[in-house]
C-alpha positions in Angstrom: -26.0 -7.7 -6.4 -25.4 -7.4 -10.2 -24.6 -10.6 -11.7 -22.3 -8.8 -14.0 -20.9 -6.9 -11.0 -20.0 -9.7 -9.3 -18.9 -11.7 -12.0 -16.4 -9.0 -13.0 -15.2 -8.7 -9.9 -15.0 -12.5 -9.4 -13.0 -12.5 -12.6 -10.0 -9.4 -10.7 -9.6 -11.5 -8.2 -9.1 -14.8 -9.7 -5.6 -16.6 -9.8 -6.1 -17.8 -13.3 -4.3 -15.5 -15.7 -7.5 -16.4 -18.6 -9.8 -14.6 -16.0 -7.7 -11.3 -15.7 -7.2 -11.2 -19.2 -11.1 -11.5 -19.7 -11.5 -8.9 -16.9 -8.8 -6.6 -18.6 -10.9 -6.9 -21.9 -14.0 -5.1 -20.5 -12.6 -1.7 -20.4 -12.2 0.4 -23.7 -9.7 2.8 -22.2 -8.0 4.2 -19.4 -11.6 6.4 -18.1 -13.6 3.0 -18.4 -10.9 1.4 -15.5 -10.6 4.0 -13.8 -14.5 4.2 -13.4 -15.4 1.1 -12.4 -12.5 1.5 -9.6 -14.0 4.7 -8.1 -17.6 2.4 -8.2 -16.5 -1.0 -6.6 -18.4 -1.8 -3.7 -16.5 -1.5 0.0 -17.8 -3.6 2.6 -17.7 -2.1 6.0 -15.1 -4.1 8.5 -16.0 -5.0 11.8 -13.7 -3.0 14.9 -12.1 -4.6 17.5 -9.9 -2.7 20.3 -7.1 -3.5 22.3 -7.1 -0.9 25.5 -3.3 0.3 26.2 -1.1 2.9 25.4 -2.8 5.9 23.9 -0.2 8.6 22.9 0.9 5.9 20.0 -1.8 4.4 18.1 -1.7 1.3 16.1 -4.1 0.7 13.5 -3.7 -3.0 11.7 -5.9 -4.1 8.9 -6.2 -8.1 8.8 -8.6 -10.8 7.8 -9.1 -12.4 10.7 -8.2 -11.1 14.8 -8.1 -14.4 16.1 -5.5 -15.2 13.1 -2.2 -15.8 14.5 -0.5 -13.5 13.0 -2.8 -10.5 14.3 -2.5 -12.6 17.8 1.6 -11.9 17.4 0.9 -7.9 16.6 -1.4 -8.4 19.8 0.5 -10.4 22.6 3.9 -9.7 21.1 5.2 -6.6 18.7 2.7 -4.0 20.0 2.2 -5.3 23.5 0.9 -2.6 26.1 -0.1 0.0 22.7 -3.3 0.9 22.2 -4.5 -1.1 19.4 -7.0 -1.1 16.7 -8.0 -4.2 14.7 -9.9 -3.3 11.1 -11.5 -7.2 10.7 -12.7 -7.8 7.0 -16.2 -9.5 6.2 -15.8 -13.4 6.6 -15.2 -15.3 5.5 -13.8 -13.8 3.0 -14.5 -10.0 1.9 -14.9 -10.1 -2.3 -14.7 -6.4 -2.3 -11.8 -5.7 0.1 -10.8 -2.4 0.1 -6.9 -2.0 2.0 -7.4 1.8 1.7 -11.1 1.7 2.8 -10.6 -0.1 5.9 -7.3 1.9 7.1 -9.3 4.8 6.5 -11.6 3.5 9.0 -9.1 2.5 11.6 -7.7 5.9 11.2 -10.9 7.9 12.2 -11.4 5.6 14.7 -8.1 6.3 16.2 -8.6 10.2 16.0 -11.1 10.0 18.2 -8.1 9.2 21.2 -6.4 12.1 19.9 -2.4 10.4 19.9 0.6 12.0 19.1 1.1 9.1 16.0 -0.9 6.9 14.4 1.2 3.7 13.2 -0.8 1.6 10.5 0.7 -1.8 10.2 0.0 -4.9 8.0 -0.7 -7.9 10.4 2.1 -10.0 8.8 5.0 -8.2 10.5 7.9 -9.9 12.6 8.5 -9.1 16.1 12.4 -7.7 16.2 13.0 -4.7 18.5 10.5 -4.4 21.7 7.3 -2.3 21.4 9.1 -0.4 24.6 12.0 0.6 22.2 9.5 1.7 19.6 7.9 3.8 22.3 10.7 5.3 23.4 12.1 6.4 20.0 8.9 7.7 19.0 9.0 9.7 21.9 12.2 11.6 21.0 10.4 13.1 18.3 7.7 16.0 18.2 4.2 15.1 16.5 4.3 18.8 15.5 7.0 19.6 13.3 7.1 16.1 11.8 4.7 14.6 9.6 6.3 10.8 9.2 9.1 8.6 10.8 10.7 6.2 9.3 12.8 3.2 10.2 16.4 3.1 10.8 17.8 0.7 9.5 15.4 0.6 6.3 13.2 -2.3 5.8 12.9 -4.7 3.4 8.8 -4.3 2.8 8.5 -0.6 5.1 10.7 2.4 5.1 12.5 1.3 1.5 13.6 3.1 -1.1 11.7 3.1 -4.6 11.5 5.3 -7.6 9.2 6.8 -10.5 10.2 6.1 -13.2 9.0 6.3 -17.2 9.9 2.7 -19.5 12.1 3.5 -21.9 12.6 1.6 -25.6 15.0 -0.5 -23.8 12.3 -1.8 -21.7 9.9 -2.4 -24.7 12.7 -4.5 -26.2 13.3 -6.5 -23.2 10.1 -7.8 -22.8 9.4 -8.7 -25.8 12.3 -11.0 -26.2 12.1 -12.3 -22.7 10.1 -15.9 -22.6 7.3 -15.1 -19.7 4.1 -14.2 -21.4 2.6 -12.7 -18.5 5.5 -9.9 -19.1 4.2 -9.6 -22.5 0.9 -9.0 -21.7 1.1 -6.9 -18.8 3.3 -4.3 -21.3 0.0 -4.6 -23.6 -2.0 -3.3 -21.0 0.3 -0.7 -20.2 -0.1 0.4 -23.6 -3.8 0.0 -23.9 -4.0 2.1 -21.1 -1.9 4.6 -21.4 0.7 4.4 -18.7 3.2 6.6 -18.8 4.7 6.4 -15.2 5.8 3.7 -12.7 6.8 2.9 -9.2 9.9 0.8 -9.2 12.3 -0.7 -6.8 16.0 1.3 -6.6 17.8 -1.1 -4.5 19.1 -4.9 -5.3 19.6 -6.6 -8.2 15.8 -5.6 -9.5 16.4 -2.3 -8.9 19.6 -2.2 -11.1 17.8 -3.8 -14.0 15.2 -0.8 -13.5 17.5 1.5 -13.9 18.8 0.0 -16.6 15.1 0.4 -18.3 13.2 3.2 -16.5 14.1 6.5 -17.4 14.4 7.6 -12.8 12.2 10.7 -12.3 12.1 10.9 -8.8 13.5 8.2 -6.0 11.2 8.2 -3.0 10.9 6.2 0.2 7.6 4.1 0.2 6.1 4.1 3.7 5.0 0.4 2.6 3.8 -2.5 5.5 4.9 0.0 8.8 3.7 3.4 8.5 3.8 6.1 11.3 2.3 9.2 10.9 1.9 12.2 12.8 -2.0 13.2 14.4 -1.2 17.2 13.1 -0.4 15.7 9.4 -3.9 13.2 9.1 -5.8 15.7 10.2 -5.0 18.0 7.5 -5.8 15.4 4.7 -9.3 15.2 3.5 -8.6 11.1 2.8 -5.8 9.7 4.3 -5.3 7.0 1.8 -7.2 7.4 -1.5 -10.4 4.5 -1.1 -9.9 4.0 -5.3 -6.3 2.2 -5.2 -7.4 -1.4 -4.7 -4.9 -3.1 -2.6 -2.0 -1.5 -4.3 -0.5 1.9 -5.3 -1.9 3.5 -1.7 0.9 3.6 -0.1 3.3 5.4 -3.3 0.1 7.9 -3.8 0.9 8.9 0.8 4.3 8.4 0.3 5.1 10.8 -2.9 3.0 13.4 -0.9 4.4 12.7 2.4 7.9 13.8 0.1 6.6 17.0 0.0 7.7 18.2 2.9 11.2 16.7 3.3 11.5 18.7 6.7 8.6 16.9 8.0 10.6 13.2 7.6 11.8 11.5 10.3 13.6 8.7 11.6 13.5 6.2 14.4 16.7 3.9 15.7 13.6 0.9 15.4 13.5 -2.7 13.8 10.5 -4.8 12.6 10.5 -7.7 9.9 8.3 -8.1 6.8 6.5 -11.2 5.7 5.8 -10.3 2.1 3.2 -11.4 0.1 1.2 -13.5 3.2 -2.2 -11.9 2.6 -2.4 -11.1 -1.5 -0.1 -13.6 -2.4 2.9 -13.3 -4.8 3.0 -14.1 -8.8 2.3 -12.8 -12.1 -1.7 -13.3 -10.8 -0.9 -10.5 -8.2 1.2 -8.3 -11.0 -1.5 -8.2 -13.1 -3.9 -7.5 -10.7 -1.9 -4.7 -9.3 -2.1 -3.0 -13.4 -5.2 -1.3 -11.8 -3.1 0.7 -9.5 -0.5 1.6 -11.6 -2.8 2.7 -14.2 -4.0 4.9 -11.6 -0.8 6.3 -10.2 0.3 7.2 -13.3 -3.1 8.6 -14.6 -2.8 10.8 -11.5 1.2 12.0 -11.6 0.2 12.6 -15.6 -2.3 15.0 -14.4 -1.1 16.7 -11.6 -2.9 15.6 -8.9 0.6 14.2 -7.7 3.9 16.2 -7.5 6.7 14.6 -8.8 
């Protein structure tokens, strides 16, 4: 591999906020990032199935199967579904794609031909009964709707989110406000030429957004549970688009998803979040994550989403 390949890549995925700024300072503009997005490697993750249930598929991304919090989605939330286990390189993959490697559960799923495909993070908490998940699912028809989501919302999975555009008030606010990660994150929105983001509506965060977003459109992010209909992933020519790197995916489905609003569903179903177990939380994470909103917004700016 290219030294400088690697070593830029080392440099994204480093904790240390000196790193991300170096890494940030590569690119000239906007094309330059976006570029070396479409162009990171992908490393191929290994497949491992769990026989059961066919007409419901579950597809779950995680680091390791024998982790256990993939041994819960096993033995526990998804019991008696069939199952599909996307297994990253070990012991650790440096070019981890989220996308990539859902992409790959998905067309391995296909191949069963289910009603739904459910795409899951591996860090989820086992509340209603995989028998009560079955049996909701089963009330509704794979083809006239495209997505179900949860009733009652979730905190990380069927939650409400908006786009919207930082206004002067915004601007203002950072630059007053003491955390110099917040400073420098605006920087690269600037360098880069962000106009749109995706922001949380509900809680106290989402009322300070509000406050400083101009709202454009409110949406419901499919987020860490999705479930999708067999007729709607067949008719996409990439499920989830393989240049968001662990980030942004899921607002990119779920603003198209929106679409349709007759093809939304909803399922009486509970299943709890742990948030932030595999990327970790912090202003390293937020920074990373300027990648994918760089993105996002470069692709709402030019059409290719529909706001």
């Amino acid at each position: 591999m290219n030294e400088e390949i690697a070593n830029l890549n080392s440099k994204f995925l480093s904790s240390n906020i000196d790193d991300l700024i170096s890494f940030y300072g590569h690119f000239r503009d906007r094309e330059e990032l976006i570029h070396w997005m479409r162009n990171r490697q992908k490393n191929e993750p290994n497949i491992i199935t769990v026989e059961g249930q066919s007409n419901v598929v579950v597809v779950i991304p995680t680091a390791d199967m024998n982790s256990q919090r993939a041994q819960d989605c096993k033995n526990h939330i998804f019991k008696g579904l069939h199952q599909i286990y996307v297994e990253s390189v070990k012991p650790r993959d440096m070019f981890f794609n989220y996308s990539h490697n859902v992409n790959v559960g998905v067309t391995e799923a296909l191949k069963l031909k289910p009603e739904w495909v459910i795409i899951s993070n591996d860090d989820m908490l086992l509340e209603d009964s995989p028998q009560k998940l079955l049996s909701e699912i089963a009330k509704q028809d794979f083809e006239v709707k495209d997505v179900l989501f949860t009733n009652p919302l979730g905190d990380y999975h069927s939650f409400l989110r908006f786009i919207g555009v930082p206004t002067f008030l915004y601007s203002m606010t950072v630059r007053i406000h003491p955390n110099r990660s917040r400073h420098y994150r605006l920087k690269l929105w600037q360098k880069f030429q962000l106009k749109y983001v995706d922001a949380l509506y509900s809680g106290s965060t989402g009322f300070l957004s509000k406050l400083t977003y101009r709202t454009e459109k409110v949406h419901l992010l499919t987020g860490s549970f999705t479930m999708l209909s067999r007729k709607y992933i067949e008719k996409q020519t990439q499920l989830l688009d393989e240049t968001f790197i662990n980030g942004g995916e899921d607002t990119d489905l779920s603003l198209r998803i929106c679409e349709n609003q007759k093809g939304i569903g909803y399922i009486n179903y509970k299943i709890g979040d742990r948030i932030g177990t595999s990327l970790g939380n912090g202003w390293s994470r937020i920074l990373r994550n300027v990648v994918n909103e760089v993105y996002l917004s470069y692709k709402i700016e030019e059409g290719l989403l529909k706001l």
